[in-house]
N, C-alpha and C positions, 0 to 999 in steps of 0.2 A: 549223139550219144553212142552210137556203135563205134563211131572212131577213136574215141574216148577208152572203149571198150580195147579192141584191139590193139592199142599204146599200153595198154596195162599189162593184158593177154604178152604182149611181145617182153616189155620189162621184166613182166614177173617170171617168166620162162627163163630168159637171160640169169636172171639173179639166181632162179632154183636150181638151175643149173651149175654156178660156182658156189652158192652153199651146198650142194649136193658134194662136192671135195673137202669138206671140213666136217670133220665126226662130231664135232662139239653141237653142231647146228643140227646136222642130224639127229642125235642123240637127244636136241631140246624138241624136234619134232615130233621123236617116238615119247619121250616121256610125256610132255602136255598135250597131243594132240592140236598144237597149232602150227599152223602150216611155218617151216621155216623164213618164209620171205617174209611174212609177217613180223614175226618173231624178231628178225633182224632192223624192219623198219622202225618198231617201237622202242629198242634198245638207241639204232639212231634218231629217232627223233626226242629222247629223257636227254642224250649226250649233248644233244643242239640246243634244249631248254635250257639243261645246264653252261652252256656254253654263256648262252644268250643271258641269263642271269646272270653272269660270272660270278657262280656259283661251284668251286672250283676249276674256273677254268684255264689256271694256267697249266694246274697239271694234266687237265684234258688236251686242250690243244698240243702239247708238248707231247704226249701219248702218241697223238697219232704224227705228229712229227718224227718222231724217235721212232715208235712202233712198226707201223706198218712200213717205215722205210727200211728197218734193219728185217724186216720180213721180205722184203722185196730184193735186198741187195743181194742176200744169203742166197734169192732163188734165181738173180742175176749171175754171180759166182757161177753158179753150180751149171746155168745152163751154157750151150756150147759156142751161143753168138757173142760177139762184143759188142754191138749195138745196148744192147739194155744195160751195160757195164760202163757204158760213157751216161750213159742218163743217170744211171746214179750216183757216180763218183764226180759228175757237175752239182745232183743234187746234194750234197754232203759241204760240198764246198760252198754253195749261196749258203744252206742252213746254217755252216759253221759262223761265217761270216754274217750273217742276219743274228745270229743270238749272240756274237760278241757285241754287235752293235744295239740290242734290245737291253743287252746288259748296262751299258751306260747311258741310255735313253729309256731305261725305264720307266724310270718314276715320273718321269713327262709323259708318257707314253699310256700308264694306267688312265688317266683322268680323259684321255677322248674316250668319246660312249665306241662300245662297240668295238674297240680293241683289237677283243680276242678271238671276234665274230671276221674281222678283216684278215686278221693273223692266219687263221685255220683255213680260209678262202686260200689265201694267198700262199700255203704251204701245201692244197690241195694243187693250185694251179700248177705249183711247181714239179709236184709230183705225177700229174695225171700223162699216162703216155700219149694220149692225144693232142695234149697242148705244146707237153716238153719244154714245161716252162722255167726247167735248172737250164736244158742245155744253150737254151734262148737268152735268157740271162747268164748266165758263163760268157759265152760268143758276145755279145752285144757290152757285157759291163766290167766282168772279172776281168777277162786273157788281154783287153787291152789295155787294163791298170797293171796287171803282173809283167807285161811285158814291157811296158814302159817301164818299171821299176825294174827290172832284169837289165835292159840296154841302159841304165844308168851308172849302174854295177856293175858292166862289163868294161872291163880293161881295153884301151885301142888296139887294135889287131896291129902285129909286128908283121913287116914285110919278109925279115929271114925266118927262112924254114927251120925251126926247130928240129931237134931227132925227136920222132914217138916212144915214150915209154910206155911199159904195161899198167891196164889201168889201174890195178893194185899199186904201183909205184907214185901213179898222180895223188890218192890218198881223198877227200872226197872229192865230188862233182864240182867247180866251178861256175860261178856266174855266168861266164859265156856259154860253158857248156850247158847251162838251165836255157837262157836266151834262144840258144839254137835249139832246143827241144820245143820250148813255147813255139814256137814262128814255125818249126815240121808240121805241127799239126794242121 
């Protein structure tokens, strides 16, 4: 039971600690006297019922899909590494690519149980920086479909050296030129 204790003691400390950065949470703690980490578990545990019922839950799911990711990217931007700037500009591109494809598998898609309960797993996975599971997926499924499809579209290299023009003069980017950007990375 003490260990029990101390996983809690550790968790709850972690978690008071990032609601401790959000006024909103503070602000529920000064007005109802309940401690904020609480506060925040029982809000997520109504959103997971509701999930679980799918009881609105495609716009929950999609909430935190959209949501916290455009919350996170904004704080990606802003800060000074590129590291968290590739994780979520991979995560943008599975999400975009997973709701075009949920979009015409839909309605298949409704009738397994549990859906939306897979779904929000599976957009957490992608999102959590521990797993990294946009940039895992990108690497592993996207960039070697985009670049096959790039080296298909690319014109055979010519043996004589052209002259360089300026790149304003090229007019936009070329498939080759996308190819060779794909394969830099």
């Amino acid at each position: 039971m003490e260990h029990a204790r101390q996983v809690h003691d550790k968790y709850y400390e972690t978690a008071d600690t990032m609601l401790a950065r959000m006024p909103l949470a503070v602000a529920f703690q000064n007005k109802t006297g309940v401690p904020k980490v609480y506060g925040a578990a029982g809000l997520a545990s109504v959103w997971m019922l509701l999930v679980f019922f799918n009881i609105g839950a495609p716009l929950l799911v999609n909430l935190v899909g959209f949501g916290y990711a455009a919350y996170a990217t904004v704080g990606a931007i802003e800060s000074p590494g590129k590291e968290d700037d590739t994780q979520w500009l991979s995560y943008w591109v599975v999400f975009g690519l997973f709701n075009v494809a949920e979009y015409f598998a839909g309605f298949l898609l409704y009738w397994f149980p549990f859906y939306y309960v897979a779904k929000l797993a599976f957009l957490v996975w992608l999102m959590l920086p521990a797993t990294r599971g946009a940039e895992r997926l990108y690497h592993t499924g996207v960039r070697p479909i985009m670049l096959n499809i790039a080296n298909r579209r690319a014109p055979a290299p010519t043996t004589a050296a052209a002259p360089t023009a300026p790149a304003a003069a090229n007019g936009p980017t070329s498939s080759s030129t996308t190819a060779t950007n794909l394969k830099s990375e």
